[in-house]
N, CA, C and O atoms as a GROMACS GRO file, in nm:
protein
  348
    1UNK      N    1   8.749  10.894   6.606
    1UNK     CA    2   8.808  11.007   6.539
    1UNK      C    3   8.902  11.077   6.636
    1UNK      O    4   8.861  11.107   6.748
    2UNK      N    5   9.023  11.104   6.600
    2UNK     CA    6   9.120  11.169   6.636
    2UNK      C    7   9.163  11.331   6.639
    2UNK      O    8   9.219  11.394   6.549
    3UNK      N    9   9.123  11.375   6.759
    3UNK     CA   10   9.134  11.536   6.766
    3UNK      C   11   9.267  11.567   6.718
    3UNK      O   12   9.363  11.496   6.749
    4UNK      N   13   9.276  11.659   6.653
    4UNK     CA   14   9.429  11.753   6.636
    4UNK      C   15   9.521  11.773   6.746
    4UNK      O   16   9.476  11.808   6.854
    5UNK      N   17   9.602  11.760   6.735
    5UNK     CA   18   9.699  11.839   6.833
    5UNK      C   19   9.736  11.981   6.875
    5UNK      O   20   9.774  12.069   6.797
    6UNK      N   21   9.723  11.991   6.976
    6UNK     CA   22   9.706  12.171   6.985
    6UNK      C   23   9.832  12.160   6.990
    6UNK      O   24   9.900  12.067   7.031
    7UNK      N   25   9.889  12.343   6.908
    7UNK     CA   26   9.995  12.392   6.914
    7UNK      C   27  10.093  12.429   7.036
    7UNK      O   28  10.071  12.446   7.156
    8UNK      N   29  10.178  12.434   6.981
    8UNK     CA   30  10.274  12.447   7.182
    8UNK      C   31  10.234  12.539   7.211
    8UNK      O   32  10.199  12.515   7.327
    9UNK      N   33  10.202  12.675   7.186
    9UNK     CA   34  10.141  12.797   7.234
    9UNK      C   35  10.044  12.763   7.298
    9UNK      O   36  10.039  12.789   7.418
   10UNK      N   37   9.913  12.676   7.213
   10UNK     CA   38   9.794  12.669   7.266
   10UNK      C   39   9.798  12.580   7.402
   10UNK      O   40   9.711  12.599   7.488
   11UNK      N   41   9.882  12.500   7.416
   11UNK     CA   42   9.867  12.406   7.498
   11UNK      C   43   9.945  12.409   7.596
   11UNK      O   44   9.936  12.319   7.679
   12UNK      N   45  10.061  12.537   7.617
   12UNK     CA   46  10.072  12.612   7.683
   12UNK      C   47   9.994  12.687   7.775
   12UNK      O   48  10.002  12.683   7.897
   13UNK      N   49   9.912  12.762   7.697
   13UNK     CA   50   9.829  12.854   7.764
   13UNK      C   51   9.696  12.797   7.827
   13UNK      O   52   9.631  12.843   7.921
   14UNK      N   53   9.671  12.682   7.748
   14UNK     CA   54   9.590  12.556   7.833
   14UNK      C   55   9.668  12.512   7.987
   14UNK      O   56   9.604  12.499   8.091
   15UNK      N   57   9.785  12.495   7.979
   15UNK     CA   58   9.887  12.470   8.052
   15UNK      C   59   9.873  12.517   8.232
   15UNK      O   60   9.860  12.468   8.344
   16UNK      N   61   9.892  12.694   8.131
   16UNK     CA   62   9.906  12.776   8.218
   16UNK      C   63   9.747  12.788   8.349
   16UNK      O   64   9.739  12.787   8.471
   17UNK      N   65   9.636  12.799   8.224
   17UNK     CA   66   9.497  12.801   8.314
   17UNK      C   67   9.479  12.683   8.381
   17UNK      O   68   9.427  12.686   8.493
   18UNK      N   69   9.514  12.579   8.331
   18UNK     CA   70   9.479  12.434   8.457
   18UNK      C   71   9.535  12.468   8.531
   18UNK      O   72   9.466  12.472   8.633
   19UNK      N   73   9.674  12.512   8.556
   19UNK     CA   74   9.787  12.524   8.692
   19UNK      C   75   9.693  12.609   8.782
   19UNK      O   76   9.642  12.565   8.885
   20UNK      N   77   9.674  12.748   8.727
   20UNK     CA   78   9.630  12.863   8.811
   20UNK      C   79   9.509  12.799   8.880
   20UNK      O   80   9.501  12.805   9.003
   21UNK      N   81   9.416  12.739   8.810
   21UNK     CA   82   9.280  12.657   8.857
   21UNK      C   83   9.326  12.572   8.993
   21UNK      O   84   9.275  12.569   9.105
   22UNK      N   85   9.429  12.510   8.945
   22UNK     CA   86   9.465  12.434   9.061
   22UNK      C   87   9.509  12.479   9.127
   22UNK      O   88   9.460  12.434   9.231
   23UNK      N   89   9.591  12.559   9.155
   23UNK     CA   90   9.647  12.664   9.254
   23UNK      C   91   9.562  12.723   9.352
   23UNK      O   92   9.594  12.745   9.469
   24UNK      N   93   9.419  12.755   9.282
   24UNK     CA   94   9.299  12.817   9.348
   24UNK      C   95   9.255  12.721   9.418
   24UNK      O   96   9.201  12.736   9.528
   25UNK      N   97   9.273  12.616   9.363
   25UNK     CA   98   9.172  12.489   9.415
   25UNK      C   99   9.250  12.423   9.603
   25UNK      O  100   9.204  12.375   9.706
   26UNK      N  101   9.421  12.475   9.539
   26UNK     CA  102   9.478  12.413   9.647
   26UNK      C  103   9.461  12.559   9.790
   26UNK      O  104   9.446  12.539   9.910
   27UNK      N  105   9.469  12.666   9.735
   27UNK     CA  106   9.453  12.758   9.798
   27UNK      C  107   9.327  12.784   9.925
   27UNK      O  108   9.328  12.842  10.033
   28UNK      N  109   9.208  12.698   9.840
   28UNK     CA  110   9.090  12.679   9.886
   28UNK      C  111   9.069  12.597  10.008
   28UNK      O  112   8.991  12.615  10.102
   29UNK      N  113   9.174  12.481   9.981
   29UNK     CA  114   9.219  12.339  10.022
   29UNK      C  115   9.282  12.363  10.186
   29UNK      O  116   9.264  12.300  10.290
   30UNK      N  117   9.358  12.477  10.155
   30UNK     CA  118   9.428  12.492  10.272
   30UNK      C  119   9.301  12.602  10.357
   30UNK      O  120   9.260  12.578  10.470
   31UNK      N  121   9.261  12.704  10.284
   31UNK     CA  122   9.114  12.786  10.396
   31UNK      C  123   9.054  12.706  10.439
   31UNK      O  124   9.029  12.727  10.557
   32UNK      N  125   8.990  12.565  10.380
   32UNK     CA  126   8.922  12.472  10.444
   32UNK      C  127   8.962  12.387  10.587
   32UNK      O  128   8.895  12.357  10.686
   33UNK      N  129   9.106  12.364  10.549
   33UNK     CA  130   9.159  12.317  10.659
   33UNK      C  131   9.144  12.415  10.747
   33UNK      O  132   9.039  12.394  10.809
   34UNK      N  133   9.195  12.507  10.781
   34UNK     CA  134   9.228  12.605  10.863
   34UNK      C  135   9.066  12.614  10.941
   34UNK      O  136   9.050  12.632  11.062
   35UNK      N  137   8.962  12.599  10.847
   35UNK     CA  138   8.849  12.642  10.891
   35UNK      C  139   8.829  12.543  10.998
   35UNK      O  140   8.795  12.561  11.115
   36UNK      N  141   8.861  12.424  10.929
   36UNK     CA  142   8.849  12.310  10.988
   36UNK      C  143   8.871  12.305  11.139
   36UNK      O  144   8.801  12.273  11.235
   37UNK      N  145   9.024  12.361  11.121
   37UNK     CA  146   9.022  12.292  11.288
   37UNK      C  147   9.038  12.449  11.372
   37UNK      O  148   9.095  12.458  11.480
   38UNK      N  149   8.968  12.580  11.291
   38UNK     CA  150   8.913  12.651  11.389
   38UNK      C  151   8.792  12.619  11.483
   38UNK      O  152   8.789  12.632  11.606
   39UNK      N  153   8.682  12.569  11.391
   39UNK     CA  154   8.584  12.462  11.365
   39UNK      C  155   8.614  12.380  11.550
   39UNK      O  156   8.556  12.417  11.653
   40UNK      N  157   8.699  12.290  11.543
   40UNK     CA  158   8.766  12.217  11.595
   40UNK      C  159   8.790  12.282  11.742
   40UNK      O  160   8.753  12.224  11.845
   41UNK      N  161   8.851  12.397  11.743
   41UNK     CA  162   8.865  12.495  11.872
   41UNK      C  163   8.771  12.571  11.935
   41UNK      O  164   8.779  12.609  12.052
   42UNK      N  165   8.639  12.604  11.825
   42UNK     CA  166   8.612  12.735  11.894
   42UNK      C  167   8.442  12.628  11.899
   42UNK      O  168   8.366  12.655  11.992
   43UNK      N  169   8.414  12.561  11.839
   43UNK     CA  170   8.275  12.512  11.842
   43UNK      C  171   8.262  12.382  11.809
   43UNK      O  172   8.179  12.319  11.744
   44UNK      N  173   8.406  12.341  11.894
   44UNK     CA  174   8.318  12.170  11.920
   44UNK      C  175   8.366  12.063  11.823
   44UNK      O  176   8.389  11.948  11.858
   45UNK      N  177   8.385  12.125  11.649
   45UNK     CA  178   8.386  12.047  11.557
   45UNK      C  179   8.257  12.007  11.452
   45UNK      O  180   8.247  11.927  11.359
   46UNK      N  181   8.145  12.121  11.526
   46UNK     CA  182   8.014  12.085  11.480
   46UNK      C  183   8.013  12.114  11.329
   46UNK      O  184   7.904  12.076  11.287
   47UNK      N  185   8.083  12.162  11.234
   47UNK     CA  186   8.078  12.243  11.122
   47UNK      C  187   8.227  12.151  11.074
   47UNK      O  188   8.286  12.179  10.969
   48UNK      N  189   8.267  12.059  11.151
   48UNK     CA  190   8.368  12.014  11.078
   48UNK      C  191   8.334  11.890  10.936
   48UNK      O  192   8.389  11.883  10.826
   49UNK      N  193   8.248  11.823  10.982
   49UNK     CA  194   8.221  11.714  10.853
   49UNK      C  195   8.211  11.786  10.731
   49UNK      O  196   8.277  11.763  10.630
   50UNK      N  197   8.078  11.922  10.755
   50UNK     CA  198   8.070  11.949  10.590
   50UNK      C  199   8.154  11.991  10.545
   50UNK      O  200   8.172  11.971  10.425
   51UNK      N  201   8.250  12.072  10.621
   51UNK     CA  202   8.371  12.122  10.544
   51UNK      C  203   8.447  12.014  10.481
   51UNK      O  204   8.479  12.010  10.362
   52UNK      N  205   8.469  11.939  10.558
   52UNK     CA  206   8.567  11.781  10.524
   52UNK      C  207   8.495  11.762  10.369
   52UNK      O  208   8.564  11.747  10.268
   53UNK      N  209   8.350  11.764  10.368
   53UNK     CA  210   8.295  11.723  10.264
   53UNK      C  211   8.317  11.785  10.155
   53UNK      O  212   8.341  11.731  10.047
   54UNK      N  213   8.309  11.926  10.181
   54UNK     CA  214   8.341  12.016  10.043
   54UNK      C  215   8.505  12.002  10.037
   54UNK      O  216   8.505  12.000   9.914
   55UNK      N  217   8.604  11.993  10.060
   55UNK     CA  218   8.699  11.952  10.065
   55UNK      C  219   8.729  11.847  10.006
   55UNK      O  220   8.826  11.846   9.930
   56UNK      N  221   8.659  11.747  10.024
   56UNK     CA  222   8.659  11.588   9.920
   56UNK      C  223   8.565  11.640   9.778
   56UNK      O  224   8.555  11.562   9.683
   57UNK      N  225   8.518  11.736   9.774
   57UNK     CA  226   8.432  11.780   9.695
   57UNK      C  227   8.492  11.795   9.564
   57UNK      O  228   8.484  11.744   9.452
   58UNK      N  229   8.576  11.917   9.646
   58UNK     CA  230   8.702  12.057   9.587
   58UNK      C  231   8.801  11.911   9.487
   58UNK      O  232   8.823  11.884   9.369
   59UNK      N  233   8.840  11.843   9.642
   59UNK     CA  234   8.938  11.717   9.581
   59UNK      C  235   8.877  11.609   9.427
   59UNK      O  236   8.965  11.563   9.354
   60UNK      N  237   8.747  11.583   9.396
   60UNK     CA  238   8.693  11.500   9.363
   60UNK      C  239   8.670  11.537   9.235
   60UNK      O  240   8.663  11.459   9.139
   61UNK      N  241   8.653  11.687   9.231
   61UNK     CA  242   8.591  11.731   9.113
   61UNK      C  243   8.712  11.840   9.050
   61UNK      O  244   8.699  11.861   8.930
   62UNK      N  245   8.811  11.902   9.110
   62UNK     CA  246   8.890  12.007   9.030
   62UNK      C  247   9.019  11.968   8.971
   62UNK      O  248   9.074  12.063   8.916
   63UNK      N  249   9.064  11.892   8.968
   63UNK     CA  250   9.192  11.855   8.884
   63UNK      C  251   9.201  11.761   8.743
   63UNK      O  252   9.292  11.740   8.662
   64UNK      N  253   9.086  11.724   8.753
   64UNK     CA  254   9.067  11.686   8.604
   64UNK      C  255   9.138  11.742   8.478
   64UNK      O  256   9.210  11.684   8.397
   65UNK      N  257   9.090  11.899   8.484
   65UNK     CA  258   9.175  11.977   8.331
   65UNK      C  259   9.303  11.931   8.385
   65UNK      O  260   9.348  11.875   8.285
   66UNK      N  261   9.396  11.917   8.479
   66UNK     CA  262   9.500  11.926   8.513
   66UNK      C  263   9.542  11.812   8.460
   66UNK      O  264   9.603  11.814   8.354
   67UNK      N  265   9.518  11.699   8.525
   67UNK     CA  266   9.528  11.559   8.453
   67UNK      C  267   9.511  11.563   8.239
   67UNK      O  268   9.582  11.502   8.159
   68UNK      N  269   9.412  11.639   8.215
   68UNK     CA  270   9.406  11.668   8.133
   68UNK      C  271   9.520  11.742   7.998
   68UNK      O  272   9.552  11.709   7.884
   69UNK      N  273   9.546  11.838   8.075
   69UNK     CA  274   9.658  11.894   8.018
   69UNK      C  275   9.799  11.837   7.990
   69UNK      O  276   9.868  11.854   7.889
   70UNK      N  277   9.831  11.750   8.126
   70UNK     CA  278   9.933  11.698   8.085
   70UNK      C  279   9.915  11.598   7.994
   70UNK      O  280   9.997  11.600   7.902
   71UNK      N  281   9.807  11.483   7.990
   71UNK     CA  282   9.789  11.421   7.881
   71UNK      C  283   9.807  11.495   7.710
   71UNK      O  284   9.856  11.427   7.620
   72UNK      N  285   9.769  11.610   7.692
   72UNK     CA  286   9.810  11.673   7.593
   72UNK      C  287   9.968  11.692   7.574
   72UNK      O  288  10.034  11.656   7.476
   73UNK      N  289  10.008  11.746   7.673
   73UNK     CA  290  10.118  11.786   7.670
   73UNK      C  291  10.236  11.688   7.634
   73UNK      O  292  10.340  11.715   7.573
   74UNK      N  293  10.183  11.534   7.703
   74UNK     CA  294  10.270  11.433   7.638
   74UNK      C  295  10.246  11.370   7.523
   74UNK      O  296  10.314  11.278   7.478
   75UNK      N  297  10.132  11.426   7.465
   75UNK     CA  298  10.091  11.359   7.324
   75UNK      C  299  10.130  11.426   7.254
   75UNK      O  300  10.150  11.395   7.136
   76UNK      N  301  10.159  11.562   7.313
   76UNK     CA  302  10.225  11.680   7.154
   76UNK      C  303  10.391  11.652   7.163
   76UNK      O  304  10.466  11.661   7.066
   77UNK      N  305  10.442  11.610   7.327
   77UNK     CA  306  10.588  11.562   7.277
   77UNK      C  307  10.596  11.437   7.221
   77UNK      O  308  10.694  11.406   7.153
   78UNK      N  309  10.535  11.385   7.234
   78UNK     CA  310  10.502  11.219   7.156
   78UNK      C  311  10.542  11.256   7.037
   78UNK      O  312  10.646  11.214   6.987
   79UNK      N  313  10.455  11.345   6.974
   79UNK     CA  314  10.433  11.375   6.836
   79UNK      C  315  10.533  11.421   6.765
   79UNK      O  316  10.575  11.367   6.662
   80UNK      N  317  10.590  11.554   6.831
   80UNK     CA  318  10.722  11.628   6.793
   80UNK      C  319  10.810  11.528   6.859
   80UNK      O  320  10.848  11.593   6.956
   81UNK      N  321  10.850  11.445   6.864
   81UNK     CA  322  10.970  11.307   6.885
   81UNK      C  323  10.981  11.264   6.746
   81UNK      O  324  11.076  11.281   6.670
   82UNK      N  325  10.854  11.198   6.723
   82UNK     CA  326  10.837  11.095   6.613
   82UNK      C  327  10.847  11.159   6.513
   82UNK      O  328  10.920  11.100   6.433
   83UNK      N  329  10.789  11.309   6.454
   83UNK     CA  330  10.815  11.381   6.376
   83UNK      C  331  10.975  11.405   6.361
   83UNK      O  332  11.024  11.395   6.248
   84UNK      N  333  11.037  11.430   6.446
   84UNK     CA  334  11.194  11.453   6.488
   84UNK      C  335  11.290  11.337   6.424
   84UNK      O  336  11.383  11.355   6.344
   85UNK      N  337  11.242  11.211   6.480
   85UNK     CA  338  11.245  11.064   6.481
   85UNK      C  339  11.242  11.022   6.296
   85UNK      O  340  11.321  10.963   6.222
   86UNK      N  341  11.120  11.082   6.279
   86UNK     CA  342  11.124  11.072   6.095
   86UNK      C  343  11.203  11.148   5.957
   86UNK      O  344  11.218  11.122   5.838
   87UNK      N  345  11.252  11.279   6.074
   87UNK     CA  346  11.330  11.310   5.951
   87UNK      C  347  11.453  11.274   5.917
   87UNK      O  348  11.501  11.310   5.809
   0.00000   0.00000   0.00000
């Protein structure tokens, strides 16, 4: 069964929250680093793996909606083409 197509508004504003998510996610991405190779300077590196880890974590698990969204986003221009295409 075949979900509906969300409206350009909606899938927009879907749009908009994956970006910001990811934005946070990359934002996070870079404190980690930084932690990292304070980590690195001030104590050795002892605290560096888990960070690395939550980092592959952050990486592993948050961009999905993102991937997500654009899949919508090219199925609703798909759609409005062929609709375009048919009249």
């Amino acid at each position: 069964m075949k979900t509906p197509l969300p409206t350009m508004q909606e899938a927009a504003q879907e749009a908009e929250f994956q970006l910001l998510a990811a934005k946070d996610l990359l934002e996070w991405q870079c404190a980690l680093s930084s932690a990292i190779h304070l980590d690195h300077l001030h104590n050795g590196g002892k605290s560096a793996g888990a960070l690395a880890e939550l980092a592959k974590y952050f990486n592993d698990t948050g961009f999905g909606g993102v991937y997500s969204a654009i899949d919508q986003f090219k199925e609703l221009g798909e759609a409005t083409q062929a609709q375009g295409g048919a009249a």
